[in-house]
N, C-alpha and C positions, 0 to 999 in steps of 0.2 A: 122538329127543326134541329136541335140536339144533334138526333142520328144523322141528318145530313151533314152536317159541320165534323162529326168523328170522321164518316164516309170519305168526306172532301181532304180533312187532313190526312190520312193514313194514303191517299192517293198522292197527294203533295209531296210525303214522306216516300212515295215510293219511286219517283222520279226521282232522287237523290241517288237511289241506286241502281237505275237501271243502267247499262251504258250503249243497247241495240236501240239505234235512231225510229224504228217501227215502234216497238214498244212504247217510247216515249212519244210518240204521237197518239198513242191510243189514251195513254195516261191524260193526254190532253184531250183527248174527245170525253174522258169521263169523268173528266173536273169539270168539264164544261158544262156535261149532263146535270153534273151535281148543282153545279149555278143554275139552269134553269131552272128545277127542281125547287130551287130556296125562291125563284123567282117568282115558280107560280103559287107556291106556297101563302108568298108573302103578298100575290095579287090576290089571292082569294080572301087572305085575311081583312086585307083593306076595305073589298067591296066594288076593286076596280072593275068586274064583270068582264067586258071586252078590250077593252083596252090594258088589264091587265094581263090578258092572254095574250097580247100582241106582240111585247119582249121579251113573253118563253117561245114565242116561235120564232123570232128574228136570233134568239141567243142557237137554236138548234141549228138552223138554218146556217147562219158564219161561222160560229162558231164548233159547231159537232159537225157539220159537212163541209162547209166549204173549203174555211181553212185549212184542217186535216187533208181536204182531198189532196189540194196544192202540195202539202208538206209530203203527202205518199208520193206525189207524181215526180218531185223532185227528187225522193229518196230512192226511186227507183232506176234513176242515170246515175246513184252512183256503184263504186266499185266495192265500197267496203262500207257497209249501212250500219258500223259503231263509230261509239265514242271514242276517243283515241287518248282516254286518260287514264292514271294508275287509281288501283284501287286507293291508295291512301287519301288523293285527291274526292272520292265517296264520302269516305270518312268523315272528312274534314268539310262536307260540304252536309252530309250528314247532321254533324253534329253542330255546326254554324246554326241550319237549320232549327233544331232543336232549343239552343239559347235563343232566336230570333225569335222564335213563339213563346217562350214563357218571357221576354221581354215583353211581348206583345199586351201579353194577360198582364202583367206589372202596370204598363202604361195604362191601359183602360180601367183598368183599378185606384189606382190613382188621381187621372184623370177627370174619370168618369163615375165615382164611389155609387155604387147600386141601380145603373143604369140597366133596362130591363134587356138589352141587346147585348148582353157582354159578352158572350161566347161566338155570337156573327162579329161583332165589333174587333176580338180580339182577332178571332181566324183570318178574317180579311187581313186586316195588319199583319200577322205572320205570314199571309198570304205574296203580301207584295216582298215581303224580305226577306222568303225564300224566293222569289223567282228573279230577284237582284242577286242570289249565290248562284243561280244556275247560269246566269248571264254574266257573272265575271267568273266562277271558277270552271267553267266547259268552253272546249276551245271549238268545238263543230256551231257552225253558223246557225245548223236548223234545231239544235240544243239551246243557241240563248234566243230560237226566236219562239220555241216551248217556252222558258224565262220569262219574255218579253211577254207571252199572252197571261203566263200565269200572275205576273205582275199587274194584267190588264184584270183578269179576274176578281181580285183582291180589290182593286180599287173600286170596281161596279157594284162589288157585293160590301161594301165599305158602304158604298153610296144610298144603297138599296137599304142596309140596316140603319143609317142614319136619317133618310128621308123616307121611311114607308112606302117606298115607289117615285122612282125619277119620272118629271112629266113627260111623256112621250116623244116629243121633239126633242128634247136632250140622248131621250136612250137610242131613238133611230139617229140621230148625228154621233154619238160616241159610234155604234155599229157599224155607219159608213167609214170615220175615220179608220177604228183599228183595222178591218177587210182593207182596205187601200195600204196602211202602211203595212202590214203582214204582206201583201201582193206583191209590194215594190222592192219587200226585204223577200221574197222568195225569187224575182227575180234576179236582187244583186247576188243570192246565192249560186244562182245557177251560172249565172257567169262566171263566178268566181270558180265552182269547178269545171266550166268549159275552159276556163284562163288555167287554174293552177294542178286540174286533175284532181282535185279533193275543196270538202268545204270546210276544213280546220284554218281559222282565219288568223292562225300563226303564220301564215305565208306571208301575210299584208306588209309582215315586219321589212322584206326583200322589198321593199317599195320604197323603204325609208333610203332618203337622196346621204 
């Protein structure tokens, strides 16, 4: 479990610096892989037999294909498929990143003093506050909706280390929610570059009365 949790961060860390919108969707299909991964891991540990195979194939299913596909299918109307920010802003998101995880480890440490989950406990939490930096310091809409999942990630796998396995009715309704609003946030994107010719959601500010 370890080597997933290195896998998962060093993937985390590598969306900070990519800035090709393709790329960074793939980075999301293989954080995503890596959550199912810890998912069934941690169904087989439990015992859950079938039903704990059921939320690594729904996490594959939304999460490694569907979503993704959405996110290719939009990235593919547009005209320029990067990020449209300076390297320094990497940097700084970079290294935001980087204090956000070993704050992470401090909290659970503290928190938590010799809790047997520390290292899922902590990554999830660094999890969700790295993908609160990529949702406020990236300005392309399908960059904070990368953010917006990896923030979702962190929390499931938050939940998963804390509860041994969410009962199934919560993880197929968390599933339906995030797919619907990932749906509805790809298509105010697309509007937004049929409206503005780009989806850097700097434009919005031209709205203010």
């Amino acid at each position: 479990m370890e080597q997933l949790v290195m896998v998962l961060l060093f993937i985390v860390f590598l969306q900070n610096r990519i800035m090709d919108l393709r790329k960074a969707v793939l980075c999301l299909c293989a954080q995503s892989a890596v959550i199912a991964g810890a998912c069934l891991i941690m169904g087989l540990a439990g015992g859950h037999g079938v039903q704990g195979l059921l939320p690594v194939l729904m996490t594959i299913l939304v999460k490694v294909c569907l979503i993704p596909y959405a996110l290719f299918r939009l990235i593919g109307k547009l005209t320029d498929p990067k990020e449209i920010v300076s390297g320094i802003n990497t940097n700084y998101s970079t290294g935001l990143s980087a204090v956000f995880l070993m704050l992470s480890y401090l909290i659970v440490d503290k928190m938590l003093p010799g809790v047997g989950n520390r290292d899922i406990m902590a990554s999830s939490m660094g999890l969700i506050l790295i993908g609160l930096v990529l949702i406020v310091m990236r300005s392309r809409a399908i960059m904070q909706i990368v953010g917006l999942m990896t923030m979702e990630n962190g929390i499931y796998l938050l939940g998963l280390a804390m509860t041994e396995g969410l009962p199934l009715v919560i993880e197929l309704g968390v599933f339906f929610d995030v797919l619907v609003a990932v749906l509805v946030l790809v298509i105010l994107a697309n509007r937004l570059n049929v409206s503005f010719m780009t989806t850097d959601t700097n434009v919005l500010r031209r709205l203010k009365g």
